[in-house]
KEDO-627580 format. One line per field, with one value per residue (C-alpha): residue number from 1; residue in three letters; x, y, z. Coordinates in nm, 2 decimals, always signed. Layout:
<vobas>
seq [NUM,...]
type [ALA,...]
x [X,...]
y [Y,...]
z [Z,...]
</vobas>
This chain:
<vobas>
seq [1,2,3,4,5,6,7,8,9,10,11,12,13,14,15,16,17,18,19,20,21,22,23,24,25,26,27,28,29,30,31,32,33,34,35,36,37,38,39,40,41,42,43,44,45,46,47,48,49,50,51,52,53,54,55,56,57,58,59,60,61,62,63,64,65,66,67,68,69,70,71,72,73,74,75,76,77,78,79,80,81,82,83,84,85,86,87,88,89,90,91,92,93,94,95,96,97,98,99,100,101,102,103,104,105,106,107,108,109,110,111,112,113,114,115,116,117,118,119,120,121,122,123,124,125,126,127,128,129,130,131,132,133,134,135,136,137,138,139,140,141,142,143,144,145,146,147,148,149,150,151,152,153,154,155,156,157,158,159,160,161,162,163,164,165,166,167,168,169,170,171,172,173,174,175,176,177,178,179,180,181,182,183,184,185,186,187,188,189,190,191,192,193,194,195,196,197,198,199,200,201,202,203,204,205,206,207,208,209,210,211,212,213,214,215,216,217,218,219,220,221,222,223,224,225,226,227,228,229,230,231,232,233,234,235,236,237,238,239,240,241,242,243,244,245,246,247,248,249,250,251,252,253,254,255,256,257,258,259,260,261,262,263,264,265,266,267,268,269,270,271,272,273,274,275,276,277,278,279,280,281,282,283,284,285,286,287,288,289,290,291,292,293,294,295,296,297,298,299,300,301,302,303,304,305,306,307,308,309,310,311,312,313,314,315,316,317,318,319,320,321,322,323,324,325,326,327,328,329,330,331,332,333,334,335,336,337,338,339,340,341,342,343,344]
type [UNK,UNK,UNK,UNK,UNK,UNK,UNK,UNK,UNK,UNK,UNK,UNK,UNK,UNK,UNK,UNK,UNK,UNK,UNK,UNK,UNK,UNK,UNK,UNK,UNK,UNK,UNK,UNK,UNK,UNK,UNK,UNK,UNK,UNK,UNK,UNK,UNK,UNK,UNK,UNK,UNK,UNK,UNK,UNK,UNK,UNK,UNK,UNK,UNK,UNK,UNK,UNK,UNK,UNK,UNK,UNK,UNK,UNK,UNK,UNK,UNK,UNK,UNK,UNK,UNK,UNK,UNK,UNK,UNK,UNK,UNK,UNK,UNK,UNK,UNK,UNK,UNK,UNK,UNK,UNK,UNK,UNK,UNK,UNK,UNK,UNK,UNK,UNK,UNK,UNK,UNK,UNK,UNK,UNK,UNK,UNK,UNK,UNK,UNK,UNK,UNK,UNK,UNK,UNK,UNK,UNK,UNK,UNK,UNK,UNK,UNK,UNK,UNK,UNK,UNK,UNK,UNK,UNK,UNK,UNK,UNK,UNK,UNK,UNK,UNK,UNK,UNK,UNK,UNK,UNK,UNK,UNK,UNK,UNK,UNK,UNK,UNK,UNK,UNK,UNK,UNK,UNK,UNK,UNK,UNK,UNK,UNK,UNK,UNK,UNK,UNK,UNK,UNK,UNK,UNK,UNK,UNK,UNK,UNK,UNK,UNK,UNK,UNK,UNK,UNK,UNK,UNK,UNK,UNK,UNK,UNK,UNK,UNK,UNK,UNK,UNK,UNK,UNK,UNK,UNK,UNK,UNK,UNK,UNK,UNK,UNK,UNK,UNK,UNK,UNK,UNK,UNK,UNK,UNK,UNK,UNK,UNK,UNK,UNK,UNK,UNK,UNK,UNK,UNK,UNK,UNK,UNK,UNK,UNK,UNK,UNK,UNK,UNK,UNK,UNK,UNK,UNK,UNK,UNK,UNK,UNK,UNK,UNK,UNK,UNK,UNK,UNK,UNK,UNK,UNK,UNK,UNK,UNK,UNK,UNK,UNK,UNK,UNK,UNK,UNK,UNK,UNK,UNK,UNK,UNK,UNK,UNK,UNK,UNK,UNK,UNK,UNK,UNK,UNK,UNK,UNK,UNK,UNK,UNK,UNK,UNK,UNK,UNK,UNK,UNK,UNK,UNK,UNK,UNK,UNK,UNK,UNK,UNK,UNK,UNK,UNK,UNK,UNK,UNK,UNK,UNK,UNK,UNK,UNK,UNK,UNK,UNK,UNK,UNK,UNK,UNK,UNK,UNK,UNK,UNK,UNK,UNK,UNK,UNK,UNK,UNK,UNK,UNK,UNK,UNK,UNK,UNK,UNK,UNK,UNK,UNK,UNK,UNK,UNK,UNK,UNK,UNK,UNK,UNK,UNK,UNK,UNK,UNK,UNK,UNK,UNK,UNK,UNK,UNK,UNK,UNK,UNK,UNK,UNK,UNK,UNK,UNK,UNK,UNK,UNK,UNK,UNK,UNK,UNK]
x [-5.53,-5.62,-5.79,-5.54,-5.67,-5.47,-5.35,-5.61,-5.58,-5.56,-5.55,-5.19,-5.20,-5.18,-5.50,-5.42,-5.66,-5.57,-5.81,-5.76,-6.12,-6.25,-6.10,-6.35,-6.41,-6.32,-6.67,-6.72,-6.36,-6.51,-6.67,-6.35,-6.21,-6.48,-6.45,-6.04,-6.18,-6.41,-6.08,-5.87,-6.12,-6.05,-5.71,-5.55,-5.30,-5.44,-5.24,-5.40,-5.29,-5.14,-5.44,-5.70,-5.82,-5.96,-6.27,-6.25,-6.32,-6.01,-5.78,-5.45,-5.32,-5.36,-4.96,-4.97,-5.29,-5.14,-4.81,-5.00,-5.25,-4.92,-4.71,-5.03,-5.10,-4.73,-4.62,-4.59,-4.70,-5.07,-5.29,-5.62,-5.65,-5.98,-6.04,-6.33,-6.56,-6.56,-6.58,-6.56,-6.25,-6.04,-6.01,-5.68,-5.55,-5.54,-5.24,-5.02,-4.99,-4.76,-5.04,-4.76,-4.64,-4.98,-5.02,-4.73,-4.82,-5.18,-5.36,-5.72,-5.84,-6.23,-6.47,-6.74,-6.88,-6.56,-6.33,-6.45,-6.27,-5.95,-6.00,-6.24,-5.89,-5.68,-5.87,-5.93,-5.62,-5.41,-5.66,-5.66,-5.96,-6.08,-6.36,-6.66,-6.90,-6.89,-6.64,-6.47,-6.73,-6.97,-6.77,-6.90,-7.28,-7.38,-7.47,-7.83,-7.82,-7.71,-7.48,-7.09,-6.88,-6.54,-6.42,-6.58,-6.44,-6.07,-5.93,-6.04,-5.80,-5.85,-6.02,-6.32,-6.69,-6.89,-7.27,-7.50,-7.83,-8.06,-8.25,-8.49,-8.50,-8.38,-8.34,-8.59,-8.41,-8.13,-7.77,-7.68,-7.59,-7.25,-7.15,-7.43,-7.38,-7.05,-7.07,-7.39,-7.39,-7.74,-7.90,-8.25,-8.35,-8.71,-8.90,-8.93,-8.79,-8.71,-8.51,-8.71,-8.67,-8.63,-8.52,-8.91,-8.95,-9.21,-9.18,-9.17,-8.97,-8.66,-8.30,-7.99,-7.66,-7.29,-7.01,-6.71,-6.83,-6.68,-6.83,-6.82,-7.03,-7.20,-7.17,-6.78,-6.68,-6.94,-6.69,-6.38,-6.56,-6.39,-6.08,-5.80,-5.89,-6.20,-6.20,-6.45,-6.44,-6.08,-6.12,-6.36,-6.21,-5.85,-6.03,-6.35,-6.42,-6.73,-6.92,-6.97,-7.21,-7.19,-7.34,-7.41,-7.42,-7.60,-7.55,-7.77,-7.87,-8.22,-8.33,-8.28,-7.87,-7.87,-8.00,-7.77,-7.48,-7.61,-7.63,-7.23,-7.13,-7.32,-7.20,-6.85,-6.91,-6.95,-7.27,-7.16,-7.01,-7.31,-7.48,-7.65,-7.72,-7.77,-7.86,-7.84,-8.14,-8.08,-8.25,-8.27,-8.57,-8.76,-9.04,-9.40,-9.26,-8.94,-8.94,-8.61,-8.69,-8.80,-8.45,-8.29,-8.52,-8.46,-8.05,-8.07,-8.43,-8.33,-8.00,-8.15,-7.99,-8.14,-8.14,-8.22,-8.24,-8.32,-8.00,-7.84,-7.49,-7.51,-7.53,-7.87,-7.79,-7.72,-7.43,-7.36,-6.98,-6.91,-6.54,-6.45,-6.34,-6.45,-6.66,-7.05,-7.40,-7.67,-8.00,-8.34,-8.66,-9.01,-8.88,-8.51,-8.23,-7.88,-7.52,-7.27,-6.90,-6.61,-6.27,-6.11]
y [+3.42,+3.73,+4.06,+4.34,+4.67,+5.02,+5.20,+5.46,+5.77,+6.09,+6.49,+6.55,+6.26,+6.34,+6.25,+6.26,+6.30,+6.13,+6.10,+5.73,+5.75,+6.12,+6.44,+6.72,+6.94,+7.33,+7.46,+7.26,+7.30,+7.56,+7.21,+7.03,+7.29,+7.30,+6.93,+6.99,+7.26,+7.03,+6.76,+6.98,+7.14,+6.76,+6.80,+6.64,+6.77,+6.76,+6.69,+6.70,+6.52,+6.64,+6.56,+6.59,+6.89,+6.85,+6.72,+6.41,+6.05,+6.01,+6.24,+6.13,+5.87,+5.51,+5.50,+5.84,+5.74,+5.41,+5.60,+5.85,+5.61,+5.40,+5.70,+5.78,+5.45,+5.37,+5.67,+5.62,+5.97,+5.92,+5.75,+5.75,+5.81,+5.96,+6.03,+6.34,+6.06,+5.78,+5.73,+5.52,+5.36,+5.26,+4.92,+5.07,+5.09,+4.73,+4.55,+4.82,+4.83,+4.63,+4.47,+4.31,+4.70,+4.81,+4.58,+4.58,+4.91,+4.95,+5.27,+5.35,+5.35,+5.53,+5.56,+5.37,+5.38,+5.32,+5.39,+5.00,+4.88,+4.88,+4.88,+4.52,+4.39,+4.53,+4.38,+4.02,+4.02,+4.13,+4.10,+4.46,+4.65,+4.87,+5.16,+5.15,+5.50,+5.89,+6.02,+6.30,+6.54,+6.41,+6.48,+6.79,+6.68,+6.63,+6.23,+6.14,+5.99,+5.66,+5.67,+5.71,+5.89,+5.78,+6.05,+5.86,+5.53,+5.61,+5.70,+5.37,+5.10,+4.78,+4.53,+4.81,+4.82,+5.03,+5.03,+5.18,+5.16,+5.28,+5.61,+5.47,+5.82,+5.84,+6.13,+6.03,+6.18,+6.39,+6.58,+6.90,+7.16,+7.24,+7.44,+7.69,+7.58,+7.45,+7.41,+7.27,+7.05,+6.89,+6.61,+6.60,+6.34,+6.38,+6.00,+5.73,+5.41,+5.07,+4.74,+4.48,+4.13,+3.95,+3.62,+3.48,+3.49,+3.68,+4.05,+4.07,+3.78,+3.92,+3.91,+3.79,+3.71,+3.76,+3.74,+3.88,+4.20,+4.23,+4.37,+4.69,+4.92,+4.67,+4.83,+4.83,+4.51,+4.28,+4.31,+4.15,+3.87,+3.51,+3.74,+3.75,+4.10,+3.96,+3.61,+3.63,+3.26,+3.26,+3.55,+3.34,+3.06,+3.21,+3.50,+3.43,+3.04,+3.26,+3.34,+3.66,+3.90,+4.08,+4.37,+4.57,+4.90,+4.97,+5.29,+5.35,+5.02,+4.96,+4.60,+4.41,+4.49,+4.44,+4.08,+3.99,+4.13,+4.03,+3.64,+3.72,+3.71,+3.45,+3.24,+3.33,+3.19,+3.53,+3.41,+3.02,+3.13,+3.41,+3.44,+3.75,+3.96,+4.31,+4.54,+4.93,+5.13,+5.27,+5.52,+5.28,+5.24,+4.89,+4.82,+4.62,+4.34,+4.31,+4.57,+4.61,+4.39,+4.11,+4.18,+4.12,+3.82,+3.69,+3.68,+3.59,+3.52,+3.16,+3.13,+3.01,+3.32,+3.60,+3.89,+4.28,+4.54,+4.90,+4.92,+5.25,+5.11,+5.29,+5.59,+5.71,+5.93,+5.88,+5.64,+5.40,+5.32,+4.91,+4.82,+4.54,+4.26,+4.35,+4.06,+4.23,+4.12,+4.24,+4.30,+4.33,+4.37,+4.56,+4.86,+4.86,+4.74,+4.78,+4.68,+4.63,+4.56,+4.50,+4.56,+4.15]
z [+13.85,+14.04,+13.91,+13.91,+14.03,+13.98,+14.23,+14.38,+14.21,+14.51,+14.49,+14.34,+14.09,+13.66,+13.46,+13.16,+12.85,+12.55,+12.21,+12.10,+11.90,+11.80,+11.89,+12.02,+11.72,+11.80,+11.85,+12.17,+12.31,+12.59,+12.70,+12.70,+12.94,+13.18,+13.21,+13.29,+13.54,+13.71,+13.77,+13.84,+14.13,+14.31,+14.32,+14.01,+13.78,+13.42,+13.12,+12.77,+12.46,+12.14,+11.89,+12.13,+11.95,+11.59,+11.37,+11.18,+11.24,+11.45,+11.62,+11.47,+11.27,+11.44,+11.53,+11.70,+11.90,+12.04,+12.11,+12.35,+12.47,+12.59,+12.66,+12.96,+13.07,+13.13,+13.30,+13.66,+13.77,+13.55,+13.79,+13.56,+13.17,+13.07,+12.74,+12.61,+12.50,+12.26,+11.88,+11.61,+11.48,+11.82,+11.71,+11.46,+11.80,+11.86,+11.73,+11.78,+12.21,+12.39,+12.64,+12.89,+12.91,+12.98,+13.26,+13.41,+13.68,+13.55,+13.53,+13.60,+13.20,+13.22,+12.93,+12.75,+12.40,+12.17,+12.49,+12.56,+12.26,+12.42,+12.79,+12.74,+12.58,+12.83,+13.07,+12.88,+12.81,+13.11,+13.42,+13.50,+13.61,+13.35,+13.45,+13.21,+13.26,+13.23,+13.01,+13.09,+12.91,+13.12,+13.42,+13.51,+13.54,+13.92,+13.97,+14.07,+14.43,+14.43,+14.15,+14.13,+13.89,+13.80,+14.02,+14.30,+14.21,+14.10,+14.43,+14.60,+14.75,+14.63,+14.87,+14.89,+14.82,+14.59,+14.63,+14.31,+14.31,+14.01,+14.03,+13.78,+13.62,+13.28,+13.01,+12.73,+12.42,+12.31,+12.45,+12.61,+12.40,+12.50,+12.23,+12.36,+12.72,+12.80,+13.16,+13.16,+13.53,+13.57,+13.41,+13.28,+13.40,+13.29,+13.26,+13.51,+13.37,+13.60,+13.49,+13.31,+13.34,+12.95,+13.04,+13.07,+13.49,+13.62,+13.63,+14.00,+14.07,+14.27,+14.13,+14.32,+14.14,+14.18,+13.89,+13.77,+13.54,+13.22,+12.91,+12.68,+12.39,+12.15,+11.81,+11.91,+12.10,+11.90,+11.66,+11.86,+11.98,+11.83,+11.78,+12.08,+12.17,+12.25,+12.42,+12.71,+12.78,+12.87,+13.09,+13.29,+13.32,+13.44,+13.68,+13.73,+13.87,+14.00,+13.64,+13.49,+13.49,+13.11,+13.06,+12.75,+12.61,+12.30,+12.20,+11.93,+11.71,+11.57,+11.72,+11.43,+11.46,+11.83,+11.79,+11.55,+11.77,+12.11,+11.87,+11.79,+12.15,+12.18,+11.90,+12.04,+12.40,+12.60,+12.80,+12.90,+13.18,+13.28,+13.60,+13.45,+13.16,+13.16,+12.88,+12.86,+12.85,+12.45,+12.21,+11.90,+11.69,+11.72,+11.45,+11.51,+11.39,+11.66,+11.94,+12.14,+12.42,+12.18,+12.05,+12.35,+12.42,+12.11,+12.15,+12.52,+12.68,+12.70,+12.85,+13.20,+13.37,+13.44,+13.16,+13.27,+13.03,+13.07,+13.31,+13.35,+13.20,+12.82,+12.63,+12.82,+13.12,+13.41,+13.39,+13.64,+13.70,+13.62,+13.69,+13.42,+13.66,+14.03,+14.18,+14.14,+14.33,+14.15,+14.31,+14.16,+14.26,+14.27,+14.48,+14.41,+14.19,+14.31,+14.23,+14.44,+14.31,+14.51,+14.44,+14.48]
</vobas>
């Protein structure tokens, strides 16, 4: 069965904001609206949801949360849903949407972190294209060249190409402070940092490999995996008679926890149909005795495929934009890594 891609979301269109995770506490509200500013400067109409405003874990109790999530992606005028960022607890969220509803005139869903706990089910699930990278209160920051932004990628038809390529510049440590600068635009992207090869070839041995991408925040989705919110080996082999290229974004684990939850997906079948592995680059502590590549070698350096970590597709600026479902060719090598996802 096909991939399903939303329609293309153009100047004139509602984005609409929902919280499904965490709200955005008051004191960095002036952020919040800088990021509407931003959209709306491209043309969209912006409509923001009840609880988006507020501290605690979540925004609103689990039932409200669902009902607004559904209420967006279901309304014909919203053409994209972007929530302010991610979270913790969006996996309340999961037995309480009405997937067939979801899919039946699909909405651009963007996000990662938590935001991947429900848009890696809707697309599992449904076959529609989900948008993995910059949240909406990233939205404002200028992308390095070579890189998208969901803004980029929303508004295309299906059936077109998108071409990334890594900047291999990275910030080395810490967040904007938007409570002091709310309108801050420009990434620091202050360290050079290239993808590493884990999977035990050579360095410098080039990279070349196409798949369906699919994947989603580890310390979120390791958690669905053997559950039907979850089943990556199904979604392969209904959409993607291809393989897969699974990526993952760690957003903050210490090596120890990111073996054991790169070995979950594993245990639960989310690399037999791989043709590639990549890993985010991630701020996490390693020790002497397991570093964070020997965690990642550890989980996956002998699936036979290869396995790239330190890729621009977590928590660590700059983001690239990974479309759950388009058909991607990844390219690696000494000078230049690039992905290149089509919309099919």
């Amino acid at each position: 069965m096909p991939v399903t891609y939303p329609r293309p979301a153009l100047p004139g269109d509602v984005v609409a904001v929902p919280a499904p995770s965490a709200g955005v506490p008051e004191p960095l509200v002036g952020r919040l609206e800088h990021a509407v500013e931003v959209v709306r400067a491209r043309g969209f109409d912006v409509r923001l949801g009840e609880s988006l405003v507020g501290g605690g874990v979540v925004s609103a109790p689990a039932a409200a949360r669902a009902a607004e999530l559904t209420a967006m992606l279901t309304d014909p005028a919203v053409r994209a849903v972007v929530p302010p960022w991610g979270g913790d607890l969006a996996t309340d969220l999961l037995g309480s949407l009405d997937w067939e509803a979801l899919a039946a005139d699909p909405t651009w869903f963007v996000g990662y972190s938590d935001c991947s706990t429900v848009m890696l089910p809707l697309t599992l699930r449904t076959g529609v294209a989900t948008l993995h990278g910059n949240n909406l209160m990233d939205t404002p920051y200028t992308a390095p060249d070579g890189v998208a932004t969901w803004l980029d990628v929303v508004g295309l038809e299906p059936g077109a190409e998108l071409v990334q390529r890594s900047p291999r510049r990275y910030r080395s440590s810490g967040w904007d402070d938007w409570e002091a600068d709310p309108r801050a635009s420009e990434w620091t992207l202050d360290r050079p940092g290239a993808w590493v090869r884990l999977d035990g070839a050579g360095p410098e041995e080039p990279v070349d490999v196409s798949g369906r991408l699919v994947g989603g925040c580890l310390e979120t989705v390791a958690f669905l995996a053997g559950t039907r919110f979850g089943d990556v080996p199904a979604f392969a082999a209904e959409h993607a008679p291809e393989g897969l290229v699974v990526y993952v974004d760690v957003a903050g684990w210490g090596a120890d926890d990111v073996a054991r939850g790169l070995w979950g997906l594993r245990h639960a079948g989310w690399f037999d149909a791989a043709n590639a592995v990549l890993v985010s680059r991630w701020h996490g502590s390693g020790t002497a005795a397991l570093t964070r590549h020997d965690a990642v070698r550890h989980a996956l350096g002998d699936l036979g495929v290869p396995v790239l970590a330190e890729v621009e597709c977590g928590h660590v600026p700059p983001h690239l934009v990974l479309v759950n479902g388009a058909l991607a060719r990844v390219q690696h090598g000494p000078d230049v890594s690039v992905v290149t996802q089509r919309l099919v």
